[in-house]
C-alpha positions as CSV (number, residue, x, y, z in Angstrom):
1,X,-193.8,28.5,-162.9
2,X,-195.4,29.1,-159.7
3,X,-196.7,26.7,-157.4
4,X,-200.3,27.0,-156.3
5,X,-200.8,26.7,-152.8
6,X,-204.5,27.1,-151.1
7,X,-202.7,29.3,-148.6
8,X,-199.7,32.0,-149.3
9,X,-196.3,31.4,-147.4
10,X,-194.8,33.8,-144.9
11,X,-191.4,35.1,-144.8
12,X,-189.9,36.3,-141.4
13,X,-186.5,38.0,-141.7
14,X,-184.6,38.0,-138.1
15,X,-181.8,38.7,-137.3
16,X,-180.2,39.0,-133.5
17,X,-183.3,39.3,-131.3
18,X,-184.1,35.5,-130.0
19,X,-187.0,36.8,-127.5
20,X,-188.7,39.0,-130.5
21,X,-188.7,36.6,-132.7
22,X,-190.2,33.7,-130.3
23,X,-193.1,36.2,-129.7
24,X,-193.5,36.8,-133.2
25,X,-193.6,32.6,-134.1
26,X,-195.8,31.9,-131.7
27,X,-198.2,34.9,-132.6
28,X,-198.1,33.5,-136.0
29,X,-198.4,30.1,-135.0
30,X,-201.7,30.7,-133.0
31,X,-203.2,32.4,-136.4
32,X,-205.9,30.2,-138.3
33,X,-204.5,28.7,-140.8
34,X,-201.1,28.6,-139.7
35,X,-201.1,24.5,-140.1
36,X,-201.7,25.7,-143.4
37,X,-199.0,27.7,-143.8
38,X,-195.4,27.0,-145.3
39,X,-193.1,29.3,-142.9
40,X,-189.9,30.8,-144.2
41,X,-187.3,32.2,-141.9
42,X,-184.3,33.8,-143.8
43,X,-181.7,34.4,-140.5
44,X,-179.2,37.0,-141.4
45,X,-175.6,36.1,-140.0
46,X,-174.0,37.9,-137.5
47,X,-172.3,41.3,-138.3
48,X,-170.5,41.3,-135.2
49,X,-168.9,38.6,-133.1
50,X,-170.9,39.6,-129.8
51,X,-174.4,39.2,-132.3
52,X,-173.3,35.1,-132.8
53,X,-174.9,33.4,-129.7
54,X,-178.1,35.2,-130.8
55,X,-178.2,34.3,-134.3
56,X,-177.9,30.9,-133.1
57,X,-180.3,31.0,-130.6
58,X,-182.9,31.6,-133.4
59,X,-181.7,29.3,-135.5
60,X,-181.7,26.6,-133.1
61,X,-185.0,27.3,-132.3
62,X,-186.7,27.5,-135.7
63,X,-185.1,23.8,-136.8
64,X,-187.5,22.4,-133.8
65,X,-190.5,25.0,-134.6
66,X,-193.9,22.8,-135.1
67,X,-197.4,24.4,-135.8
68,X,-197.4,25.3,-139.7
69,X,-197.5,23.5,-142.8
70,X,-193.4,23.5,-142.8
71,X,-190.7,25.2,-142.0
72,X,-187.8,25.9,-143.7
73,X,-185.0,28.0,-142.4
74,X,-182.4,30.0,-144.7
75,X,-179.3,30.5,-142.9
76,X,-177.2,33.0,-144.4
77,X,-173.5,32.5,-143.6
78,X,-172.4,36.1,-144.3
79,X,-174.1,39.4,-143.0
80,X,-176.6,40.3,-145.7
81,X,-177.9,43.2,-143.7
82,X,-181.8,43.7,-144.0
83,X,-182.4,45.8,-147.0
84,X,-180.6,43.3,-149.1
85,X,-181.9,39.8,-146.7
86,X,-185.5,41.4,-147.5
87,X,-184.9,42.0,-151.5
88,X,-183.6,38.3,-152.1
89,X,-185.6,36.7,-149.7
90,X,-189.1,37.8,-151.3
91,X,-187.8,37.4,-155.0
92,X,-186.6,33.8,-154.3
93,X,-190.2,33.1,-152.4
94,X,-192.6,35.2,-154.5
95,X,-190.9,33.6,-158.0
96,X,-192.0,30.1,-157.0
97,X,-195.2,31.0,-155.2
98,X,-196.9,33.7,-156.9
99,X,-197.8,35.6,-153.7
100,X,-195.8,36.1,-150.7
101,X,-196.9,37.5,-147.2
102,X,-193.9,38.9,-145.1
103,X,-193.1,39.8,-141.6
104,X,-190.2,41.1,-139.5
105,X,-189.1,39.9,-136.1
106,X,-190.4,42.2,-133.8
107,X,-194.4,42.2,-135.3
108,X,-197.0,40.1,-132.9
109,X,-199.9,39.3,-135.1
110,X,-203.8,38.9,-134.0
111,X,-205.2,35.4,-134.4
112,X,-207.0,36.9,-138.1
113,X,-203.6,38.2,-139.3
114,X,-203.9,35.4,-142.2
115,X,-206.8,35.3,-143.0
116,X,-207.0,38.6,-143.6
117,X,-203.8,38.2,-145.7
118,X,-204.8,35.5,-147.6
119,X,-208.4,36.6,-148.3
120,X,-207.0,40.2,-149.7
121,X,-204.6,38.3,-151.9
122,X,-207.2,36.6,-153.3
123,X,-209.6,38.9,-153.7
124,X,-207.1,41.4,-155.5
125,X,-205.1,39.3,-157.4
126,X,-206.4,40.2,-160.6
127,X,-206.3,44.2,-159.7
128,X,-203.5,45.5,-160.7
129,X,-203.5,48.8,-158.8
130,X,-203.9,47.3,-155.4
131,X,-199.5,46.6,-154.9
132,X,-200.0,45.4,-151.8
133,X,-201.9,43.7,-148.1
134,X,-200.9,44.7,-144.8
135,X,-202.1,43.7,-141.7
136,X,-201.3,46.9,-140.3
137,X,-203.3,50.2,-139.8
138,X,-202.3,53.7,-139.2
139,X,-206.0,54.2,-137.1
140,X,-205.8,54.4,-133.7
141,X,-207.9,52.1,-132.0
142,X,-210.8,54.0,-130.8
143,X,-210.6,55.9,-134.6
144,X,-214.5,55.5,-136.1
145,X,-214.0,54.2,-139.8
146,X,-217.3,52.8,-140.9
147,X,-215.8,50.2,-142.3
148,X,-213.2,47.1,-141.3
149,X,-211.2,47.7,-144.1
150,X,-209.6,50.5,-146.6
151,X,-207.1,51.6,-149.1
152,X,-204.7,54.0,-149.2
153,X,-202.0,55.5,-150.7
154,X,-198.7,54.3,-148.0
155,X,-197.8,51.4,-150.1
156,X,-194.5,51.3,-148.4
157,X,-195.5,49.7,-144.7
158,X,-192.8,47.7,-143.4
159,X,-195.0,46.6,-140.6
160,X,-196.5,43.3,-142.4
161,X,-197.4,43.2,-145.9
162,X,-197.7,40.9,-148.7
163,X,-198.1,41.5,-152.6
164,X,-197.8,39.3,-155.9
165,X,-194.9,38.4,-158.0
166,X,-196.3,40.3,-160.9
167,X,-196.3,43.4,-158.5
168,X,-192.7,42.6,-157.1
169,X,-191.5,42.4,-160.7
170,X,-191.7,46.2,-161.0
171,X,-189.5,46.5,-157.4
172,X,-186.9,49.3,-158.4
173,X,-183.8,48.9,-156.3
174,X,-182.3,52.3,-158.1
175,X,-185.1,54.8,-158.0
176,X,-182.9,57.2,-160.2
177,X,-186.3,59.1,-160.7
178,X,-186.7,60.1,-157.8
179,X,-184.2,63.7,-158.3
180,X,-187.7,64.7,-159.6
181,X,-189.2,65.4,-156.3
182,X,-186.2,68.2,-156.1
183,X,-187.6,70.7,-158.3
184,X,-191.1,69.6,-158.3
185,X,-192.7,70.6,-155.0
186,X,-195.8,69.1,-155.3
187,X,-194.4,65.4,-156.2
188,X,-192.4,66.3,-153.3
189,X,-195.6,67.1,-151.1
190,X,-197.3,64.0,-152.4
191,X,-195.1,61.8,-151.8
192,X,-195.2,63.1,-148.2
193,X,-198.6,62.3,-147.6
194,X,-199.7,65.7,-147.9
195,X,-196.4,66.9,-146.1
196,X,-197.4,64.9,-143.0
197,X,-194.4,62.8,-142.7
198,X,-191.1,63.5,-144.6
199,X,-190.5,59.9,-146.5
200,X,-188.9,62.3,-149.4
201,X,-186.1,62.9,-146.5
202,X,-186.0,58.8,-146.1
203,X,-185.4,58.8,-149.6
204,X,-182.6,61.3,-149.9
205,X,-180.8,59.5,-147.3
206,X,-181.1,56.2,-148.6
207,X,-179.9,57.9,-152.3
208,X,-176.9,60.0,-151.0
209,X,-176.2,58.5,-147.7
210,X,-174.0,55.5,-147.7
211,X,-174.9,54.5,-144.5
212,X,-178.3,54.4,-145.1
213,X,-180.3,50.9,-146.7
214,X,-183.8,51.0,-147.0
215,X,-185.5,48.2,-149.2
216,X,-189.1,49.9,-147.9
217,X,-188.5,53.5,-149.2
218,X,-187.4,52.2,-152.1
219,X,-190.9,50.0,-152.6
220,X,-193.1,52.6,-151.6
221,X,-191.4,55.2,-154.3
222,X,-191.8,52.2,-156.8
223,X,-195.6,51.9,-156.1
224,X,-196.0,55.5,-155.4
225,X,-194.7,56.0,-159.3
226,X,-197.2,53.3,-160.2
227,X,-200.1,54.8,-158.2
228,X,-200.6,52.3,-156.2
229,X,-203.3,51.4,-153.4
230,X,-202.5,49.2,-150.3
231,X,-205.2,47.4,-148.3
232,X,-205.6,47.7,-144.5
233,X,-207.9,46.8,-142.0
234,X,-209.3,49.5,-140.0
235,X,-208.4,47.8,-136.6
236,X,-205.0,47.0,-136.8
237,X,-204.1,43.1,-136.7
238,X,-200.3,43.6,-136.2
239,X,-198.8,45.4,-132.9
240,X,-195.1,46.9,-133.5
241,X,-192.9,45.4,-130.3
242,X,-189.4,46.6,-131.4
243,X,-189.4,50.1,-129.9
244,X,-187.0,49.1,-127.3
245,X,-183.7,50.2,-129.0
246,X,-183.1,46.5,-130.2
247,X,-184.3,47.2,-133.6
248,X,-182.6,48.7,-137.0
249,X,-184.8,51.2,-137.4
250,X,-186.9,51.1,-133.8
251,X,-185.0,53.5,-131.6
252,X,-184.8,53.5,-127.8
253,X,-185.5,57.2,-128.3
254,X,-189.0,57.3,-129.2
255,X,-192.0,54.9,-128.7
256,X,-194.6,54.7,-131.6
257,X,-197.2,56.1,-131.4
258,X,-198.8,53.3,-133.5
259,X,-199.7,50.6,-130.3
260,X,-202.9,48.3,-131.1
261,X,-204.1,46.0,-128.6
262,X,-205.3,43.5,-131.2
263,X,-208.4,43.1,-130.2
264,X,-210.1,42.1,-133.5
265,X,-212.3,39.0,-132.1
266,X,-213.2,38.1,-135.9
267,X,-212.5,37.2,-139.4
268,X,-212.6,40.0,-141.4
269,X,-215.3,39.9,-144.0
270,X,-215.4,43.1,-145.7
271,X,-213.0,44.6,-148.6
272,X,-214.2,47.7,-151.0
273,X,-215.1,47.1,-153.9
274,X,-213.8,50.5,-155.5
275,X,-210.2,50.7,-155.4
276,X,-209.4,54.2,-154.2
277,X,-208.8,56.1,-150.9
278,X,-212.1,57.3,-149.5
279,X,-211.8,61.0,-147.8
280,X,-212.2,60.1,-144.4
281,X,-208.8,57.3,-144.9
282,X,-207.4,59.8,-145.8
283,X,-208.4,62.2,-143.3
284,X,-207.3,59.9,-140.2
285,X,-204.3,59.0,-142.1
286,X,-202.9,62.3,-142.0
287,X,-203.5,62.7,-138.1
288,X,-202.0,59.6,-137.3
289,X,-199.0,60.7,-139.5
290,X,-198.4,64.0,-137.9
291,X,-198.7,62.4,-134.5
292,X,-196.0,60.1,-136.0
293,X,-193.8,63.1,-137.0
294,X,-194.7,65.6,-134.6
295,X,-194.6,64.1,-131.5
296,X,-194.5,67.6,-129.8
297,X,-198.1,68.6,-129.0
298,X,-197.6,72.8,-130.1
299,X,-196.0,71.9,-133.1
300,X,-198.7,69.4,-134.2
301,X,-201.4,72.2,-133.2
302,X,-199.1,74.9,-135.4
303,X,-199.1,72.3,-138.2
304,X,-202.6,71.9,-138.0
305,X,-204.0,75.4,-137.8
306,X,-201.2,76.6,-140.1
307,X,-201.6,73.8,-142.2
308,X,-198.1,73.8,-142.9
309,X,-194.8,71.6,-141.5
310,X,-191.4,71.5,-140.9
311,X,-190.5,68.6,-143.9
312,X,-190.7,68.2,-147.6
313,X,-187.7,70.6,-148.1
314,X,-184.8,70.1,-150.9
């Protein structure tokens, strides 16, 4: 049975990046109702020798952490790596809670972060196509959405989220359906967002390539089956900081061009009542994810007068 809480728990997942982390706590600890808030902070071990000082580092700060309701730290003692430190960590916390809200080490939250979690929990907790809350959004800043929140379709964010344990129940960690996309083009093109970004790729990998663990393709192709609808607000209340080569999947390479100056100066108060992506969502959706995966300006013009891309292929 689940224990009822007035406000959900948060997860963060770290691993070896002391200074992220300590940005992301204190983010989160500046949130309302972080007094409120039972904190969780699963530490994976250290995979490599030269990783142990850092590991440590975090853990030695977290045991003195003050600001929320408690903390508890989860220390492994072997090298979980972060697909699997992510499964186990939400199915322990969402099995006794009911609801979970979960975060990565290298996400700076605005001040109305949890409320905005919290409040979207509640509100569709009893909805069962809405598989998720993020605190995220794929709008730029400056993007004009007549509204401060909205569904879509990308149930797979990484970047914050939060869901319910009836939801998580359906999690499936095989995805053997997923050969289907290989003869069926347009599962294939939906499942890439219209063909703006090639998650079908992600998903290939993370099926054929050993070396390859991804917990959030796998999520997203479990809702995605489901048809699922994730909330966001329109003005992003988490900022990405881990696009300094530090990160698993944040690569010195590239910066993202999802940056938000969190600049939300209030509670959020508005969530639709119809659960379904509205055109214009989707609309500013697909320009931020082209952006994403054609960072080139002439191929993002070819894609867009073509209307056609370089992804989706078997």
């Amino acid at each position: 049975m689940s224990e009822k809480r007035k406000t959900a728990p948060v997860i963060l997942f770290t691993y070896n990046r002391p200074e992220h982390t300590v940005r992301t706590i204190e983010a989160l600890a500046a949130n309302e109702l972080a007094d409120e808030t039972e904190l969780f902070i699963y530490s994976d071990a250290a995979k490599k020798e030269s990783d142990t000082a850092k590991v440590q580092a975090i853990r030695n700060y977290a045991v003195k952490l003050a600001g929320f309701a408690s903390v508890t730290l989860i220390a492994r003692e072997e090298n979980y790596g972060l697909a699997r430190n992510v499964i186990e960590g939400v199915t322990e916390v969402v099995k006794r809670f009911g609801r979970v809200i979960v975060l990565e080490d290298d996400l700076v939250t605005n001040r109305y972060f949890l409320r905005f979690m919290n409040d979207g929990l509640k509100r569709y907790e009893k909805e069962k196509a809405v598989t998720g809350i993020t605190g995220f959004s794929h709008f730029r800043d400056d993007a004009d959405y007549p509204y401060e929140s909205y569904f879509h379709t990308l149930t797979g964010t990484s970047w914050s989220w939060a869901t319910w344990a009836d939801r998580w129940a359906h999690f499936d960690a095989v995805c053997s359906d997923w050969t289907d996309m290989i003869a069926d083009s347009r599962l294939r093109r939906a499942f890439n967002y219209d063909n703006t970004y090639d998650f079908y790729k992600i998903m290939k990998m993370q099926q054929t390539d050993a070396g390859t663990n991804s917990w959030a393709i796998r999520w997203y192709w479990t809702n995605f089956r489901r048809h699922g609808f994730i909330l966001s607000p329109a003005k992003s209340l988490v900022n990405n900081e881990g696009w300094d080569g530090s990160g698993t999947h944040c690569g010195a390479e590239a910066k993202s061009v999802f940056e938000h100056r969190l600049k939300t100066d209030h509670a959020i108060t508005y969530f639709p009542d119809e659960i379904c992506e509205t055109k214009e969502a989707h609309r500013l959706m697909k320009r931020m994810l082209i952006r994403e995966s054609q960072p080139n300006l002439l191929k993002r013009v070819y894609h867009v007068v073509a209307r056609r891309n370089y992804i989706g292929q078997t």
